[in-house]
PLY file of the C-alpha trace (Angstrom):
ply
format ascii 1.0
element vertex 320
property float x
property float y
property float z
element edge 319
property int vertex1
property int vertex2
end_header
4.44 -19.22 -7.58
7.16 -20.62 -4.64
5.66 -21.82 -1.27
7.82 -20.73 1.40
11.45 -22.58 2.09
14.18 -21.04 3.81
12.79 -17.24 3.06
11.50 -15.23 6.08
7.46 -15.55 6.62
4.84 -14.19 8.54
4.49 -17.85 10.47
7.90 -16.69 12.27
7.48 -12.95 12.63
5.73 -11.78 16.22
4.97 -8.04 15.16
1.71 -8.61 13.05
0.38 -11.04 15.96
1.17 -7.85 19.09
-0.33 -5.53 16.43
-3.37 -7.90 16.01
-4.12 -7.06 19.08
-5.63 -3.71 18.78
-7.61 -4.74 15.93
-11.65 -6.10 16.95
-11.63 -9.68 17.10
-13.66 -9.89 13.96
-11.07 -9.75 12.13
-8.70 -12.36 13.34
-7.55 -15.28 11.25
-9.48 -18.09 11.62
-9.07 -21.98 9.49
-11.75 -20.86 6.90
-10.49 -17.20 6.04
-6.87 -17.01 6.37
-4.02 -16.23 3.81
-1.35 -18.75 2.03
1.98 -17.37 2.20
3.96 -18.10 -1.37
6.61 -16.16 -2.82
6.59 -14.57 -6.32
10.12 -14.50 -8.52
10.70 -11.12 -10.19
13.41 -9.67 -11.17
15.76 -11.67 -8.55
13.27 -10.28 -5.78
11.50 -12.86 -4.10
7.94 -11.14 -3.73
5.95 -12.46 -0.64
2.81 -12.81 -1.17
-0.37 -13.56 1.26
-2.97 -15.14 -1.16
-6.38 -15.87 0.07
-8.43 -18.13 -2.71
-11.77 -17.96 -3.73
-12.13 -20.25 -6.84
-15.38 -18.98 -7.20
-14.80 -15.27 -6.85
-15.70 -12.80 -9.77
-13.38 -10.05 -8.78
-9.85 -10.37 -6.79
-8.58 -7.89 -5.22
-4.58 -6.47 -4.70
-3.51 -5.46 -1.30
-0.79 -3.13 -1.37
0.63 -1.29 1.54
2.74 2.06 1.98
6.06 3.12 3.45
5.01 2.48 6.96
3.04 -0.87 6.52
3.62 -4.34 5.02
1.16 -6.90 3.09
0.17 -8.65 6.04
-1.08 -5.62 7.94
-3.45 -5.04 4.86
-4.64 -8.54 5.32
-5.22 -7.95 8.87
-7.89 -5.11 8.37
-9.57 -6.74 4.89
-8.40 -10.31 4.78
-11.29 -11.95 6.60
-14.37 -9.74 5.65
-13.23 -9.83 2.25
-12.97 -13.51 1.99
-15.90 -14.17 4.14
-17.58 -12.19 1.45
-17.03 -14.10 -1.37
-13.71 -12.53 -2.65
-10.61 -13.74 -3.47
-7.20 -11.27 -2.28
-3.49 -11.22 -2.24
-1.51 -9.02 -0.45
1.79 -7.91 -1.33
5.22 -7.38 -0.20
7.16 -4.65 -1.95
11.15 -4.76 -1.72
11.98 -3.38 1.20
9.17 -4.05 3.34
7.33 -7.29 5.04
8.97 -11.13 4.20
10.38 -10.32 0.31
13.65 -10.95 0.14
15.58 -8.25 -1.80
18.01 -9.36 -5.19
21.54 -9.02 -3.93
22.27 -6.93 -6.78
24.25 -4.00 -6.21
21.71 -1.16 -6.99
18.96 -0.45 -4.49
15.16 -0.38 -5.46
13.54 2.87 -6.24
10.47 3.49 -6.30
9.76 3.25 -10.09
10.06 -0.83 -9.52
7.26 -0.92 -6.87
5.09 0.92 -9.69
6.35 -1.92 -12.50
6.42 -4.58 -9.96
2.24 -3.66 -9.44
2.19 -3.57 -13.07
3.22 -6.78 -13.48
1.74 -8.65 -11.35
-1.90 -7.50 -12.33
-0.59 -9.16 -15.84
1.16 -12.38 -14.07
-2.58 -12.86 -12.88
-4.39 -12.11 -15.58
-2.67 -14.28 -17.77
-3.39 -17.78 -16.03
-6.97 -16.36 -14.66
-9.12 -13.97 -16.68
-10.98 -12.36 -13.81
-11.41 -8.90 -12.87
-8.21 -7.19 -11.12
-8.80 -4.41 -8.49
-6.17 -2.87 -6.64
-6.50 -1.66 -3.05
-3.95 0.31 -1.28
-3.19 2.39 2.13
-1.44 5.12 2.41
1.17 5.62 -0.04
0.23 2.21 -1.38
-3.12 4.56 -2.52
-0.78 6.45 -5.54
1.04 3.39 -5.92
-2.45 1.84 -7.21
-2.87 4.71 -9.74
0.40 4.24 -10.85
0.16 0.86 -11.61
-3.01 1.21 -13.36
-2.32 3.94 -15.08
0.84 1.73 -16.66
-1.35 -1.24 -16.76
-4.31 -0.44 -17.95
-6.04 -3.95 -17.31
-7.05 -2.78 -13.83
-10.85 -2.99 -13.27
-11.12 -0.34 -10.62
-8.62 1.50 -7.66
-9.09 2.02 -4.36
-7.00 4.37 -1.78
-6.64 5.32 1.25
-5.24 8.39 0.21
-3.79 9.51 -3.46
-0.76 11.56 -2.72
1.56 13.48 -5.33
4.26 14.27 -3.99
5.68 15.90 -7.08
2.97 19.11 -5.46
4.86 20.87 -2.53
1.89 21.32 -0.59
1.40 17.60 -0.41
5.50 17.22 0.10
5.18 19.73 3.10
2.40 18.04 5.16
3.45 14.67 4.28
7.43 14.71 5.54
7.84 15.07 9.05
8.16 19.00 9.05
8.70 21.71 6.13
12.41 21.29 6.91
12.32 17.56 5.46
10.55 18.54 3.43
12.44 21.49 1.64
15.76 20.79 2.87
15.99 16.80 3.33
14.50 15.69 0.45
16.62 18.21 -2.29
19.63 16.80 -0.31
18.38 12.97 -0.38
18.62 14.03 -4.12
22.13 15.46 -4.09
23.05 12.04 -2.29
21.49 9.67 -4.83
23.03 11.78 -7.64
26.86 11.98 -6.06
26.72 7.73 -5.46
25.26 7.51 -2.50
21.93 6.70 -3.28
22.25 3.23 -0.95
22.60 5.41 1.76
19.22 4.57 3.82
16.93 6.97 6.46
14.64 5.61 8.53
11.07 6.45 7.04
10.03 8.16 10.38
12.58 10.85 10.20
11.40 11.25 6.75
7.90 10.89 7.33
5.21 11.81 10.30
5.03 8.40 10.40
4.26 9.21 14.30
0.41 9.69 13.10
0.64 5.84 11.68
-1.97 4.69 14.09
-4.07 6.57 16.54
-3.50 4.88 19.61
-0.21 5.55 21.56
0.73 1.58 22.64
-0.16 0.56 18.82
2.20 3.07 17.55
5.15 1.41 19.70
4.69 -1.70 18.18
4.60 -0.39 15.00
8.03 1.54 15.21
10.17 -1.35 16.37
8.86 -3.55 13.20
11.83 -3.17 10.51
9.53 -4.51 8.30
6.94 -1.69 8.13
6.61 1.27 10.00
10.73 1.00 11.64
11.72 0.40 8.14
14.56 2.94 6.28
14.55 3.91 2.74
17.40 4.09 0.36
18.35 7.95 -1.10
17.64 6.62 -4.79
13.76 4.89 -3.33
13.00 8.70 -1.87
13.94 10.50 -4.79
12.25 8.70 -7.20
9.46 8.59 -4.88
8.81 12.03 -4.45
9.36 12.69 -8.67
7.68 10.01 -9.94
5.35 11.01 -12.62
2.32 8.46 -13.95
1.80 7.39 -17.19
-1.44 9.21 -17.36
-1.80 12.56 -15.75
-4.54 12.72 -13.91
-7.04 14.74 -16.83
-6.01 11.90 -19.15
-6.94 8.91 -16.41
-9.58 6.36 -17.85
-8.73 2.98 -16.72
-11.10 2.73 -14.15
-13.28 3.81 -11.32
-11.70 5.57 -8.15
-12.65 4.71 -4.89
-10.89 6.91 -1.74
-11.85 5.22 1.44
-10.38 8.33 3.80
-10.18 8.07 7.31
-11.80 11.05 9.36
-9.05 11.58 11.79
-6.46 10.65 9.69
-3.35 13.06 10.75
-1.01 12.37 8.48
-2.84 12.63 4.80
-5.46 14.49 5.38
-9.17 14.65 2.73
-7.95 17.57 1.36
-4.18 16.52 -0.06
-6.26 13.57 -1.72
-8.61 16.06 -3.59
-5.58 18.02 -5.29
-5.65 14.82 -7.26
-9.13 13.17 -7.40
-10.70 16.78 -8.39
-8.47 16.93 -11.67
-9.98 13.19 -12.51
-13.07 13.81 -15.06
-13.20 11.07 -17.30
-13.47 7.99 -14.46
-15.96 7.25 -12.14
-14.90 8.97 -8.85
-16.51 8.22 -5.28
-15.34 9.41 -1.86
-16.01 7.36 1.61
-15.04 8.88 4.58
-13.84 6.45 7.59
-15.68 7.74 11.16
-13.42 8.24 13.83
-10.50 6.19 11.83
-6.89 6.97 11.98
-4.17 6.88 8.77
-3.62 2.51 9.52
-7.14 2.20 10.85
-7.51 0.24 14.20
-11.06 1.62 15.09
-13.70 -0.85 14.63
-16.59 1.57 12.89
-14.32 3.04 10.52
-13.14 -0.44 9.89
-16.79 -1.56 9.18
-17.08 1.22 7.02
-13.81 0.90 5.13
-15.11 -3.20 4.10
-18.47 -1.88 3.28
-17.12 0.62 0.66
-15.23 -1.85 -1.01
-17.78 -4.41 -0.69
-20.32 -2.06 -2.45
-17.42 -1.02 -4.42
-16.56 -4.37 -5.86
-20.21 -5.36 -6.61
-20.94 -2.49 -8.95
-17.80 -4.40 -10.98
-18.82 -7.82 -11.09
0 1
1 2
2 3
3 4
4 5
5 6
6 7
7 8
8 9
9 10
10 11
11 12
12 13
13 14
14 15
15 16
16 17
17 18
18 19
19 20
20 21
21 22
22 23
23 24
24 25
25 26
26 27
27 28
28 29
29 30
30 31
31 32
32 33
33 34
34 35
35 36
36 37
37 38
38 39
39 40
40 41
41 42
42 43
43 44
44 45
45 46
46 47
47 48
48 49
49 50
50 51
51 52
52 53
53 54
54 55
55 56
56 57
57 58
58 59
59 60
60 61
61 62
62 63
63 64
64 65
65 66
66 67
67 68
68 69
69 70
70 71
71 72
72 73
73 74
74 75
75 76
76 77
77 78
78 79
79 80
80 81
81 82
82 83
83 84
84 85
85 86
86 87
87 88
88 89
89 90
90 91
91 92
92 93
93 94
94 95
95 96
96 97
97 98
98 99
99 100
100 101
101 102
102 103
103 104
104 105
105 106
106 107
107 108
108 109
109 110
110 111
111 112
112 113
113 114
114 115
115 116
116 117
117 118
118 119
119 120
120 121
121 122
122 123
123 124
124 125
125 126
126 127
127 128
128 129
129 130
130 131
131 132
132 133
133 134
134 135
135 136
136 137
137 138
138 139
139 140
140 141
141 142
142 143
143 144
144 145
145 146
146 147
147 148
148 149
149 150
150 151
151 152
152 153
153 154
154 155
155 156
156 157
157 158
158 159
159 160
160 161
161 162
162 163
163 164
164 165
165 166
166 167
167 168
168 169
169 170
170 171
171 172
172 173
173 174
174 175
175 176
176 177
177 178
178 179
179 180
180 181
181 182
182 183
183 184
184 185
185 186
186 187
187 188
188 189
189 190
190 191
191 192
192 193
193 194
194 195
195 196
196 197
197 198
198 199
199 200
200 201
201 202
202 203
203 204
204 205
205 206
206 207
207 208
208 209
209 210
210 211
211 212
212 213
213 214
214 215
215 216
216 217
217 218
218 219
219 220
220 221
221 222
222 223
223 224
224 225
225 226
226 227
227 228
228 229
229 230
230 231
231 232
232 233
233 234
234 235
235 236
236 237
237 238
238 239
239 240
240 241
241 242
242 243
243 244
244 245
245 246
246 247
247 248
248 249
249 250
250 251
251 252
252 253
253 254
254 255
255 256
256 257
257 258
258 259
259 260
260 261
261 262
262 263
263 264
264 265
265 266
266 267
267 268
268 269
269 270
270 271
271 272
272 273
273 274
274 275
275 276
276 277
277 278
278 279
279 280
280 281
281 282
282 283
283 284
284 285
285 286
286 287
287 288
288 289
289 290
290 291
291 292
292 293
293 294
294 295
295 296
296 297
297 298
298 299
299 300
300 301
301 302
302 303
303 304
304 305
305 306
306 307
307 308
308 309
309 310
310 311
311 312
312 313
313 314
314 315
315 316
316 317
317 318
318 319
């Protein structure tokens, strides 16, 4: 693992500090529970990374965020009660998103790297530390868990908030910003990537209703103007592979690991009911539902918060 040197960080970037914010004060950074920013080599991407150590830990946990969030804003909402529990986490970058800085190559990422990316890095860990992996992600980062685990298979247990397919319409209809996206745009974002012009990019909140990111109007503003997670823009060839990605393990077949979905109550962009079209086919895994009061889709309110680190918390101690 690199420590930081000429490559962007979070110690320079504003947005996650204004966002901060509108998070309770619990959760702020303080000298005994904050993250190490290093950088990860793979595959000519430099992978930021916001470790928080816990020698003593016996279960670490994977942060990974969606297409409207970076690694930093999962630290901001688990990072401290996590630690300050006796945990040890890293949250990660994905190309495209937060500090990593992409490989100048000439093809751009899709989505099927974030999955192998995942992948490997639950084996890049395991292989110098033989403790339990568990993988954590929000939003889109949810699937992206199951993906990786489901590839892995040296994954201890996954946690979501919210396990999309998009490969089911219904999910691709109330997930894009209207039924136009999502019949029209996306079928054409796959005509582009096919006809060479899959580095063509669209900002993820035409795509997306990434306008229900956050519940709370002055948060969302924020949000939007940071072109590292929720004002980010997608290549043609990331949203086609996205939305026809299909696991190693269909869902009947899945026994890695116990599922956790931690979903937020008013969460108006993924909704409970998208997640069940996937958890209900799961039979062979442990599967437990929490549901988040009064929490949006990128939770800012303080109960649902509480609740969120307690299901993990409980969670993570029916591993160790």
């Amino acid at each position: 693992m690199a420590t930081p040197s000429k490559l962007p960080t979070y110690a320079d970037q504003q947005a996650w500090k204004d966002i901060q914010e509108f998070l309770p004060a619990r959760l702020r950074f303080t000298p005994e529970h904050s993250p190490v920013e290093e950088f990860w080599s793979h595959r000519g991407h430099d992978i930021h990374l916001d470790r928080w150590r816990n020698p003593s830990a016996k279960v670490r946990v994977v942060l990974h965020h969606g297409v409207g969030t970076n690694g930093r804003q999962m630290s901001m909402i688990l990072g401290v009660p996590l630690h300050a529990a006796g945990y040890e986490l890293v949250a990660v970058d994905m190309p495209g998103y937060g500090c990593t800085r992409v490989s100048a190559r000439s093809k751009p990422c899709p989505y099927d790297e974030w999955v192998q990316i995942a992948s490997d890095f639950v084996d890049e860990e395991l292989a110098r530390d033989p403790r339990p992996v568990v993988l954590y992600g929000l939003s889109a980062g949810g699937m992206l868990t199951y993906h990786a685990a489901a590839r892995n298979n040296k994954v201890a247990g996954i946690v979501g908030m919210t396990f999309l397919d998009q490969r089911i319409q219904q999910v691709a209809d109330e997930t894009a910003l209207n039924v136009v996206m999502a019949r029209a745009g996306l079928p054409l974002a796959r005509l582009a990537n096919a006809a060479g012009l899959a580095s063509l990019r669209m900002p993820m909140a035409w795509a997306s209703k990434m306008h229900t990111l956050v519940n709370d109007s002055r948060a969302l503003r924020v949000f939007l103007k940071d072109k590292t997670s929720a004002g980010s823009a997608a290549s043609m060839r990331f949203l086609t592979t996205y939305a026809r990605y299909t696991p190693a393990l269909e869902y009947e077949d899945f026994d890695v690991c116990p599922i956790l979905l931690t979903q937020p109550a008013e969460d108006r962009w993924t909704p409970l009911h998208l997640s069940k079209l996937v958890l209900d086919r799961v039979g062979k895994v442990p599967v437990k539902i929490v549901e988040l009061e009064g929490a949006g889709h990128y939770p800012l309110e303080d109960k649902g918060l509480q609740q969120l680190a307690d299901a993990i918390l409980e969670f993570l101690g029916s591993l160790a």
